[in-house]
C-alpha positions as CSV (number, residue, x, y, z in Angstrom):
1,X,101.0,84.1,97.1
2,X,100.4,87.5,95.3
3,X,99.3,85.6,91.8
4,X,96.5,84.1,94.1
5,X,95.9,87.9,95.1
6,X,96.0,88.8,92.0
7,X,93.8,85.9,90.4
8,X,91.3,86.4,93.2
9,X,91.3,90.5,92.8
10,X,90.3,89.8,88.7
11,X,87.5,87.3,89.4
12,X,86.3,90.1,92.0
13,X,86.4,92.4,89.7
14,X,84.7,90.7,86.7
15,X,81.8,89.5,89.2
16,X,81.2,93.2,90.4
17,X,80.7,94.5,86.9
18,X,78.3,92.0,85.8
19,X,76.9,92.4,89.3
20,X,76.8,96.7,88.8
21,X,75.7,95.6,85.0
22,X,72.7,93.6,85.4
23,X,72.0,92.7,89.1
24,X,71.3,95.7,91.2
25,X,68.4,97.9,90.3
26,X,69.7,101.2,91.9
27,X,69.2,104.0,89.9
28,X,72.5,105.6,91.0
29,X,74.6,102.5,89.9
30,X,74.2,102.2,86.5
31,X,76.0,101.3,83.2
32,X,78.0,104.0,83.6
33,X,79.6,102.5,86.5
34,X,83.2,101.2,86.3
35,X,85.6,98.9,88.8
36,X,89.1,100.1,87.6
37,X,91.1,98.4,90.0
38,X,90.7,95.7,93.3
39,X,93.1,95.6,95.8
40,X,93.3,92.2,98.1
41,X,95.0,91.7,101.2
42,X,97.9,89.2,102.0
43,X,95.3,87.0,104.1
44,X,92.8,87.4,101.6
45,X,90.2,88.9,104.3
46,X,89.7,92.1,103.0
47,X,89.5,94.0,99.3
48,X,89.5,97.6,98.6
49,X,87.3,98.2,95.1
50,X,88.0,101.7,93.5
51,X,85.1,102.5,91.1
52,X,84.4,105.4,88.6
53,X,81.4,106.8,87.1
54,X,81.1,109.7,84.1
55,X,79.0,112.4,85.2
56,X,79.2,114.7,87.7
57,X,79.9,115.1,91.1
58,X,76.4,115.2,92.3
59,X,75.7,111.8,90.5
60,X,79.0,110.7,91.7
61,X,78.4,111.3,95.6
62,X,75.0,109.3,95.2
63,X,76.7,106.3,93.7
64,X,79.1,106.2,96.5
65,X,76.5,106.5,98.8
66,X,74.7,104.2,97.0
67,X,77.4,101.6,97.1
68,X,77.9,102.4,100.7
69,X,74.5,100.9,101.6
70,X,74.2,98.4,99.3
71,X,77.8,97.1,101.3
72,X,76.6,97.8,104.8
73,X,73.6,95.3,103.5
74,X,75.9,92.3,101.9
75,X,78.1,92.4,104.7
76,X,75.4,91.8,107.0
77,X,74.2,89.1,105.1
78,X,77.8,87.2,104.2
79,X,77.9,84.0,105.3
80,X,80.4,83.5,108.1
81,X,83.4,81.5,107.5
């Protein structure tokens, strides 16, 4: 069970930098934007993402806050399962 966590937490991963790389449009999540580690739960219901950013801690607050909205609006629009 935890190399499925552990597979699944790596393609999560992968797809949120190229989604952070090319996909979003936000000004405040840019290339300098970094996932450094995903955390999956044992049911495989939940993932906690820790990012990073260079900069400072202005820039660092509005990419949180960034990434805070932008989350509030996928999970509104995830499909059900």
């Amino acid at each position: 069970m935890a190399n499925r966590n552990y597979r699944l937490a790596g393609e999560i991963k992968r797809d949120l930098t190229d989604i952070f790389a090319h996909e979003i449009r936000d000004p405040h999540i840019d290339s300098m934007v970094s996932v450094t580690d995903v955390e999956v739960s044992n049911d495989l219901s939940y993932a906690r993402i820790y990012v990073s950013k260079l900069g400072s801690d202005k820039e660092r607050e509005a990419m949180l806050a960034a990434l805070e909205k932008a989350t509030a609006t996928s999970a509104r629009c995830s499909p059900s399962a």
